[in-house]
N, C-alpha and C positions, 0 to 999 in steps of 0.2 A: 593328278593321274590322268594320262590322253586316256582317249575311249578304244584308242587299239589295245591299249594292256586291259583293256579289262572284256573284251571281246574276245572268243577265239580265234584263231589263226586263220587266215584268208576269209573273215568273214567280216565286212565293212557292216557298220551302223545305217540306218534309214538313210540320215541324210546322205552320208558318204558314200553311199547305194547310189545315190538319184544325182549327186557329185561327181561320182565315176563314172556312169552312164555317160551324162554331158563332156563330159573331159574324152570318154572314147569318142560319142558323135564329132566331138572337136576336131580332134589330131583326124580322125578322117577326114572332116571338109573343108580341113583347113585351107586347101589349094582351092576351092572351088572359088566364083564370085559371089558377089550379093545377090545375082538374079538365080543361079544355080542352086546355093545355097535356100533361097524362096521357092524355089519347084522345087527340092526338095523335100524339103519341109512339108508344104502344100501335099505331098502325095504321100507324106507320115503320116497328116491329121485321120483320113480313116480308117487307120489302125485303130489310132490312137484310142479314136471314137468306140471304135467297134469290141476293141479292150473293156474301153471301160463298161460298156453296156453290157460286156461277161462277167466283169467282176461285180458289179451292182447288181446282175440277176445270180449270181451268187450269194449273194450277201443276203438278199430275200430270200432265197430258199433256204439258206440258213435260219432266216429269223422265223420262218415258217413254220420248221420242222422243230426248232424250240419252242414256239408256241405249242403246239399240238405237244410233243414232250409235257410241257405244263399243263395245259388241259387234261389230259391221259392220268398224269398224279392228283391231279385234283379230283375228279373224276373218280379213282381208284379210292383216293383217301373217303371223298365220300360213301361210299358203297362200302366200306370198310367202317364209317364211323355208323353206318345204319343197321349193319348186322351188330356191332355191340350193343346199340338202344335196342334192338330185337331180342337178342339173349337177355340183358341186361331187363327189360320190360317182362320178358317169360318166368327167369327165377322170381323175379319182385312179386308177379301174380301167384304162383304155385304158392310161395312162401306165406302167401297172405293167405292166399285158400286154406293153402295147411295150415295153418294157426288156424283159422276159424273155423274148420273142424277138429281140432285139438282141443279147441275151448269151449265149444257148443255145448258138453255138456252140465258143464259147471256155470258159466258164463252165457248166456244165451243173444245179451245183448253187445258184448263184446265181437261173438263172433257174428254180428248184423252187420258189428264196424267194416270188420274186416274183409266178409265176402259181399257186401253192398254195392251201394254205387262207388263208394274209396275204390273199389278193386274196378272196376268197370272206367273210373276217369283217370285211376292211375294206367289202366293198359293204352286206355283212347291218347295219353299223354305220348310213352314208349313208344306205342306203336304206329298209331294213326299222326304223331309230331301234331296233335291239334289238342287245347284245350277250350271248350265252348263256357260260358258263364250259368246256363242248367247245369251241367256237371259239376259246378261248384257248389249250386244251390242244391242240386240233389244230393251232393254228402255232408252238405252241411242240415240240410231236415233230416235228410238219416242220422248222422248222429244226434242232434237235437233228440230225437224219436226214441232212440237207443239210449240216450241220460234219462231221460224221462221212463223210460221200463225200469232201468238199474234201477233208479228212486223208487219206484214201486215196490221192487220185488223185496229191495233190501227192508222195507217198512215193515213188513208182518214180520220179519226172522228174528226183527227186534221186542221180544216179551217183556214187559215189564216184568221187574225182579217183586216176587214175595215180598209184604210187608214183613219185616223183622220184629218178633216182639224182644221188648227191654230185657235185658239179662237178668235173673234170680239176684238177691244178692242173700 
């Protein structure tokens, strides 16, 4: 299959662009001499030149303006992915809070868990994007502190059962 049948009609391929061109320059200077045909030429090069230093500062401002386009979505995507850690950090804390007032009064140590430093390094995490190694040691002594009450409190609630005396018989 040639590349005209698969082109539309009066519309030549790259090459055949830059083929036809030369074949028009041709049949034009054909009558001229070698030295004619050289001044010629000679007084084509700064177009030529001057061409291409258009289409090359084109082609930069193009690749400019798609840079900035990519910075501008990234940028956007950012500021986008920091308001969901921001909501997403707010429910997490509320949730926590409100469980640990839900539970305060049955659970005392539970709700230490909950509204402690846990809630404090989880927001610094969402919110601040930092987690320091205190933060970790401070929820981890706070729960440490909070198993150790549990233990406590659960101790007394447990009474020893009545000795049973032996059944009649």
């Amino acid at each position: 299959m040639s590349s005209e049948a698969q082109l539309p009609a009066g519309q030549p391929s790259g090459d055949e662009t830059v083929l036809s061109a030369g074949a028009r320059i041709a049949m034009q200077w054909r009558d001229l001499g070698a030295e004619q045909l050289g001044a010629a030429l000679r007084a084509m090069e700064p177009e030529l030149r001057r061409e291409h230093r258009e289409r090359m500062l084109v082609l930069e401002l193009q690749r400019e303006a798609e840079q900035r386009q990519h910075e501008d979505r990234q940028r956007e995507r950012a500021d986008r992915r920091h308001t969901v850690e921001l909501v997403v950090g707010g429910v997490i804390a509320l949730a926590m809070l409100g469980s640990g007032v839900y539970v305060a009064p049955t659970n005392g140590w539970l709700s230490a868990l909950l509204c402690g430093p846990s809630l404090l390094a989880l927001v610094k995490v969402f919110v601040l994007r930092r987690s320091d190694p205190e933060d970790m040691r401070a929820v981890s002594l706070a729960g440490r502190i909070a198993s150790n009450a549990a233990a406590q409190v659960q101790q007394p609630q447990q009474q020893p059962l009545p000795p049973q005396s032996p059944p009649v018989v």
